[in-house]
C-alpha positions in Angstrom: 46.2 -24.1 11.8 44.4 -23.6 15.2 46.6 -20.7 15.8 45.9 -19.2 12.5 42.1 -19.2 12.5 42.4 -17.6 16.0 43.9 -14.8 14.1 41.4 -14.8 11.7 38.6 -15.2 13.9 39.9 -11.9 16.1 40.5 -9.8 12.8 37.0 -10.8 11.9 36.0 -9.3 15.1 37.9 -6.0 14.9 36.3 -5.2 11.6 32.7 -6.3 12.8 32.9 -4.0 15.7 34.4 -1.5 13.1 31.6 -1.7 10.8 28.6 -1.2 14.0 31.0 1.8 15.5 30.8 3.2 11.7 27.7 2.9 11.4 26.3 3.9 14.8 28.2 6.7 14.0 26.5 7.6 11.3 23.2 7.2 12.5 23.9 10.3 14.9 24.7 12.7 11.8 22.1 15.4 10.9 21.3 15.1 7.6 22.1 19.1 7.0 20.2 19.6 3.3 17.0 18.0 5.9 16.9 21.6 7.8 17.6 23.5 4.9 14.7 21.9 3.0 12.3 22.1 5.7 9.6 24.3 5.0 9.1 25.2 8.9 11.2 25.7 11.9 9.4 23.1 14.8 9.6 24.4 18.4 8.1 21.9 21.1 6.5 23.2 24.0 6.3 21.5 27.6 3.4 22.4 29.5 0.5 21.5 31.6 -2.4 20.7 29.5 -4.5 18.8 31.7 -4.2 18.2 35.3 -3.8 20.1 38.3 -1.4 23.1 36.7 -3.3 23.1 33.4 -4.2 26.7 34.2 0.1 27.1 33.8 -0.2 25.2 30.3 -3.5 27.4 29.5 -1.3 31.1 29.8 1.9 29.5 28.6 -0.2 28.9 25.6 -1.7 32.6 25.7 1.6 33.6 25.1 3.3 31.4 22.9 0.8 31.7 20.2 1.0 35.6 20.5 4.4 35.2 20.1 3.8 32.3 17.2 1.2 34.7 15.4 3.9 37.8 15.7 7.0 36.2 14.2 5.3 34.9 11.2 3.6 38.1 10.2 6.8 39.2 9.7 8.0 36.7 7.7 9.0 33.9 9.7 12.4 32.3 10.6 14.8 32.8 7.5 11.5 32.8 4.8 10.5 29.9 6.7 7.0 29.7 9.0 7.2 29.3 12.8 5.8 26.2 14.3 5.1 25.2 17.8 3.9 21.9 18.8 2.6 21.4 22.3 3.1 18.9 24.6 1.2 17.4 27.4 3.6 17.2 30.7 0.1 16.1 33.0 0.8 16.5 36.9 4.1 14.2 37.4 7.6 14.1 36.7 6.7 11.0 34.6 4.4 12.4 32.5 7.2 15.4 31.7 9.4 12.3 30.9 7.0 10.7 28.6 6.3 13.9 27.3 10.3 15.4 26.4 10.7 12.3 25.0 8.2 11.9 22.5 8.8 15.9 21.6 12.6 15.1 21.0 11.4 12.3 18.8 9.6 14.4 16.7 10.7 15.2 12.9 12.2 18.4 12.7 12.2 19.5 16.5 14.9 22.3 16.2 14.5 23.2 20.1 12.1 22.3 23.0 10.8 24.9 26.0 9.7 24.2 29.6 9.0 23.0 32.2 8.7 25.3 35.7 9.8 22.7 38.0 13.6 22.5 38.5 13.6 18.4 39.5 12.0 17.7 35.9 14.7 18.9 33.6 17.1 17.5 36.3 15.5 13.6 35.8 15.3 14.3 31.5 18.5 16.1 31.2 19.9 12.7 29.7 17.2 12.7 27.7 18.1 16.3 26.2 21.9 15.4 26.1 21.6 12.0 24.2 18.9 14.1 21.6 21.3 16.9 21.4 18.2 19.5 20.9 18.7 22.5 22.9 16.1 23.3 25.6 15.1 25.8 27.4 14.0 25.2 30.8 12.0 27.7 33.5 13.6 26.2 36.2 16.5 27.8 37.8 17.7 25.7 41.0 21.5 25.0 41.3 20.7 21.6 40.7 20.0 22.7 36.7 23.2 23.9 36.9 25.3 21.1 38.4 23.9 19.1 35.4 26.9 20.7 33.5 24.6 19.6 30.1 25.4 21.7 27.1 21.8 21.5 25.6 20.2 22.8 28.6 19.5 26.6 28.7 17.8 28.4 32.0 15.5 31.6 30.7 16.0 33.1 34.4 18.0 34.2 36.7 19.8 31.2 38.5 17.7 31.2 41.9 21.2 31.0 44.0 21.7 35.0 42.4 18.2 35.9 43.2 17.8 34.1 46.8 21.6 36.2 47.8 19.6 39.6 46.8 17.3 38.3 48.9 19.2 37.9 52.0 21.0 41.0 51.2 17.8 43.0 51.5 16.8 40.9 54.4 19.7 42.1 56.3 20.5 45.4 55.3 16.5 47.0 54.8 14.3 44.6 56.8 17.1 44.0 59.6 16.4 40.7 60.1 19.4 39.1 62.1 17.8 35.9 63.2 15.7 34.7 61.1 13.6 31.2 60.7 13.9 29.5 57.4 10.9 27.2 56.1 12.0 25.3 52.9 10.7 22.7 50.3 13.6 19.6 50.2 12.9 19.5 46.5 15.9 20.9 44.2 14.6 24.3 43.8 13.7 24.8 47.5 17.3 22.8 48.6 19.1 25.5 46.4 17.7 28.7 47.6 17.7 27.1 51.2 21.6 27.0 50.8 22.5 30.2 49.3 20.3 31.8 51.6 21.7 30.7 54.8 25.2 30.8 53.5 24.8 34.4 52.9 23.1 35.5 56.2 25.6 33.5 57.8 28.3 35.7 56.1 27.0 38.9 56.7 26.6 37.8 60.8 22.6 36.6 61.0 22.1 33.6 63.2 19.4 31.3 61.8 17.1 31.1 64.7 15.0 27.5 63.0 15.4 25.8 60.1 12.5 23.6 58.8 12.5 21.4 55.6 9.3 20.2 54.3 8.1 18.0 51.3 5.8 20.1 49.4 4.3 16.7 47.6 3.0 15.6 51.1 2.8 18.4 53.6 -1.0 19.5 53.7 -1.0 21.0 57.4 1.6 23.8 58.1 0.4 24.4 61.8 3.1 22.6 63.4 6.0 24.2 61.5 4.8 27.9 62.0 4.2 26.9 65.5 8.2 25.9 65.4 8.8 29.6 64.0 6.7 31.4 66.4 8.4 29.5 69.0 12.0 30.0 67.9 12.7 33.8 68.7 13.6 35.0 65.3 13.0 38.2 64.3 11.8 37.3 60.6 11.0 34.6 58.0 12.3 32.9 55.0 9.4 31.4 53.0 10.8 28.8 50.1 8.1 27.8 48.6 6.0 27.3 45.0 3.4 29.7 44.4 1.0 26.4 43.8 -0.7 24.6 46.4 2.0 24.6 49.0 2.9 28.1 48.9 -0.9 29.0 49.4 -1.5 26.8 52.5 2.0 28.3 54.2 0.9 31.5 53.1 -2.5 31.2 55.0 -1.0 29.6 57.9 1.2 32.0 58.4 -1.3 34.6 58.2 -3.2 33.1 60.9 -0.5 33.1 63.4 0.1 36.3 63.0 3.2 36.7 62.4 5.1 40.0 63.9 8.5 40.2 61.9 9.1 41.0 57.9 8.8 37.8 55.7 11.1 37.4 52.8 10.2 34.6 49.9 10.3 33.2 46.7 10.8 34.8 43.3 7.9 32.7 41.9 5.8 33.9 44.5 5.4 37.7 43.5 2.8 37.2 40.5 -0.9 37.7 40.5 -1.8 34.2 39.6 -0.7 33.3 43.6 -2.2 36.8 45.3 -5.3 36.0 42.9 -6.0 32.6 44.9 -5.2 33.5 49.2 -7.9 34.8 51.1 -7.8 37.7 53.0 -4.3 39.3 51.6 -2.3 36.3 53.1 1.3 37.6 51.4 0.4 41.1 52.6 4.0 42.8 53.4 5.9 39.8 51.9 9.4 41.3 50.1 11.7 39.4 47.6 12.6 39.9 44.2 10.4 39.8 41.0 11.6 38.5 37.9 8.4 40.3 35.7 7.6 44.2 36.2 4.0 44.6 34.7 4.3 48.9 35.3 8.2 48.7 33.4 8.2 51.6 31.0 9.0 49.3 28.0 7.4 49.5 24.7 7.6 45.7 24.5 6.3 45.2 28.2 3.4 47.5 27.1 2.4 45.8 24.0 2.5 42.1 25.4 0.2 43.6 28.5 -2.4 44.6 25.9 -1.9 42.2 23.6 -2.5 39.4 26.5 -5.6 41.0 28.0 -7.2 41.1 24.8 -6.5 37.4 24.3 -8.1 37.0 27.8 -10.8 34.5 27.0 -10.5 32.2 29.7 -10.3 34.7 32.7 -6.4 34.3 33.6 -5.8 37.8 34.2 -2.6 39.5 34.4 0.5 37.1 33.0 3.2 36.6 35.5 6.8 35.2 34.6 6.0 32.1 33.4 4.4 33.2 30.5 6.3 35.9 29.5 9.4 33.6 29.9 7.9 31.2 27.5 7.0 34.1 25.2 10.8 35.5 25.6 12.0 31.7 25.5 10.3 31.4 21.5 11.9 34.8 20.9 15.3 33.1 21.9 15.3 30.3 19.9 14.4 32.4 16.7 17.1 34.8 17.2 19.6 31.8 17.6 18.6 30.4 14.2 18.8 33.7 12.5 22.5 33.5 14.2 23.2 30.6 12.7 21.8 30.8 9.3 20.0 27.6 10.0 17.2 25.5 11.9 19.7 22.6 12.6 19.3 22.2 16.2 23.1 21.7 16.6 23.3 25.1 15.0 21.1 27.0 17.1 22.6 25.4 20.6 26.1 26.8 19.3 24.4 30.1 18.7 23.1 30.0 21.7 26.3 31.8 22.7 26.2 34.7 21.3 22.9 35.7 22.5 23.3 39.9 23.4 20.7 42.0 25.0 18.2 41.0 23.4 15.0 42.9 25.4 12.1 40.6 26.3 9.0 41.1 28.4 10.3 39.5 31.5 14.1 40.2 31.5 16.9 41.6 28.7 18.6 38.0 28.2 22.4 37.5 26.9 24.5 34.5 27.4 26.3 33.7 30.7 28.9 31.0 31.3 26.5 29.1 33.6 23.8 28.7 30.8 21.1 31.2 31.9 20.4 33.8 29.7 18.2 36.7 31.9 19.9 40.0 32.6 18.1 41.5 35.9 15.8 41.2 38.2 13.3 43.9 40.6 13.3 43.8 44.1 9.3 43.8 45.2 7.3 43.9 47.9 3.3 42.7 48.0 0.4 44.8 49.4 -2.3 43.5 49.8 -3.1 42.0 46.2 -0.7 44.4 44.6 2.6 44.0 43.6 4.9 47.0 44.5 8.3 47.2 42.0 10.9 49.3 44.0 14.8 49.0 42.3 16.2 47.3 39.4 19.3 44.7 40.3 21.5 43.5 37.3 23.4 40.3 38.0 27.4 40.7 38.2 
């Protein structure tokens, strides 16, 4: 008797945990005739709306609306009207938390776009994962990468292929052969770090110092540059943001006096971060550019006007964030024309079989290691301009 109620007792189990697998199951199917009725297609948008970057969240919102306004004049995404819904990412990595998770939560979120900072889509990729909503992130550190999460998308160039142009133009055209390397020990400043010393190291440069700092703390630059001045290298790797820490290295820098060429940052070589240093502190920085403002594009052109007449807040010229959020909505739509359908499923499969398609900052196709930009423009500043010199495609 005892040994037969056991038996019932564990086939009683078996089909409880059954029925909660079947239905857990099916609370992760898309409803598909949900998409097809919906009378929109919902894009969420991570930015800065408040805090200390809000002026990032003010001209990501210059372009996505111009970009918003554009696609539905011309019908929309199949018949149906484009619709972006903005959220608030504040100034910490919490805040973006809070914020990707209430946008994922969202009704009809097809796809979500942003942030800039590398270590936030690192600490919500599980959120993005476990949503399966594709996103599109404007970070490109290695860590991004590492992540290996299907959902994730990078509009840029992966900084480890644009810090190797980097120190390939470092060697070869500036012939630095010993240079120091000051880097933020965030992900972003940790990836370009590597793949920059890796590569002068294999093309026979000895790194003369190398100096980590924590861009959330470090406030007084003095005693690094002091280390560089000190260190007998005959030029300067700068891995920095073009926010407040890139501006106080920048200055410092300047005020030493530095005597050898000084290589940086992608993110560096836009107007928003010559705009703000006194006295023409990134004056013969090189690097590469990931946005050409004087490209002889019809599309580059019409986004130029098109965002100086929207000028009402006194932002100036648009550097790569923006037009990567522009390009990023442009993206998304062409992946739901691909797939016949606003599912968000959908569009991440479609995803792949994204060709050429020419935006403002890059032409952007699919790559194995989920970035989508094509190229990239090897730069140099003077003074407060900008100076574009060659093209470089990616392999």
């Amino acid at each position: 008797m005892k040994k037969t109620l056991a038996v019932l007792l564990v086939l009683s189990l078996c089909f409880s945990l059954f029925a909660c697998s079947n239905a857990n199951s099916q609370d992760t199917v898309v409803d598909e005739s949900y998409w097809d009725d919906a009378p929109t297609m919902k894009i969420a948008i991570l930015t800065a709306l408040t805090g200390a970057s809000k002026e990032t969240g003010d001209r990501a919102k210059r372009s996505v609306d111009y970009a918003v306004e554009q696609i539905n004049a011309n019908g929309g995404v199949l018949g149906k009207q484009l619709e972006v819904i903005y959220f608030d990412i504040g100034a910490d990595q919490q805040s973006f938390i809070n914020a990707l998770q209430s946008a994922v939560n969202t009704e009809g979120i097809s796809a979500t776009i942003g942030y800039s900072t590398s270590t936030y889509t690192v600490a919500g990729s599980d959120i993005i994962r476990e949503s399966q909503i594709p996103n599109i992130t404007m970070g490109n550190s290695a860590g991004i990468f590492d992540l290996d999460n299907p959902y994730i998308w990078q509009a840029r160039v992966p900084d480890k292929i644009g810090t190797e142009v980097l120190a390939k133009i470092s060697f070869e055209t500036y012939n630095v052969k010993n240079p120091a390397v000051v880097w933020m020990t965030d992900a972003s400043g940790q990836s370009q770090h590597d793949a920059y010393v890796a590569a002068m190291e294999s093309y026979g440069a000895t790194i003369a110092a190398d100096i980590g700092f924590d861009r959330t703390t470090t406030s007084d630059f003095n005693p690094i540059i002091t280390q560089v001045m000190d260190s007998g290298s005959d030029g300067l790797a700068l891995f920095c943001t073009n926010q407040q820490d890139g501006v106080l290295l920048a200055e410092t820098v300047k005020q030493f006096d530095y005597p050898h060429p000084i290589g940086s940052s992608s993110g560096n070589f836009v107007y928003s971060f010559l705009d703000v240093l006194t006295d023409s502190a990134a004056d013969g920085w090189y690097g590469v550019s990931e946005f050409n403002l004087d490209a002889d594009i019809p599309i580059v052109k019409e986004y130029l006007a098109a965002m100086e007449e929207r000028d009402t807040q006194g932002l100036g010229r648009p550097g790569w964030s923006e037009a990567a959020y522009y390009d990023s909505v442009y993206i998304l739509t062409e992946a739901a024309k691909i797939a016949n359908s606003t599912n968000p499923q959908k569009i991440n499969e479609a995803m792949t079989q994204i060709k050429d398609i020419q935006g403002v900052m890059s032409s952007y196709s699919y790559h194995e290691d989920h970035s989508l930009a094509n190229y990239l423009w090897v730069a140099e500043i003077d003074g407060n301009d900008i100076i574009i010199k060659e093209q470089v495609y990616r392999d």
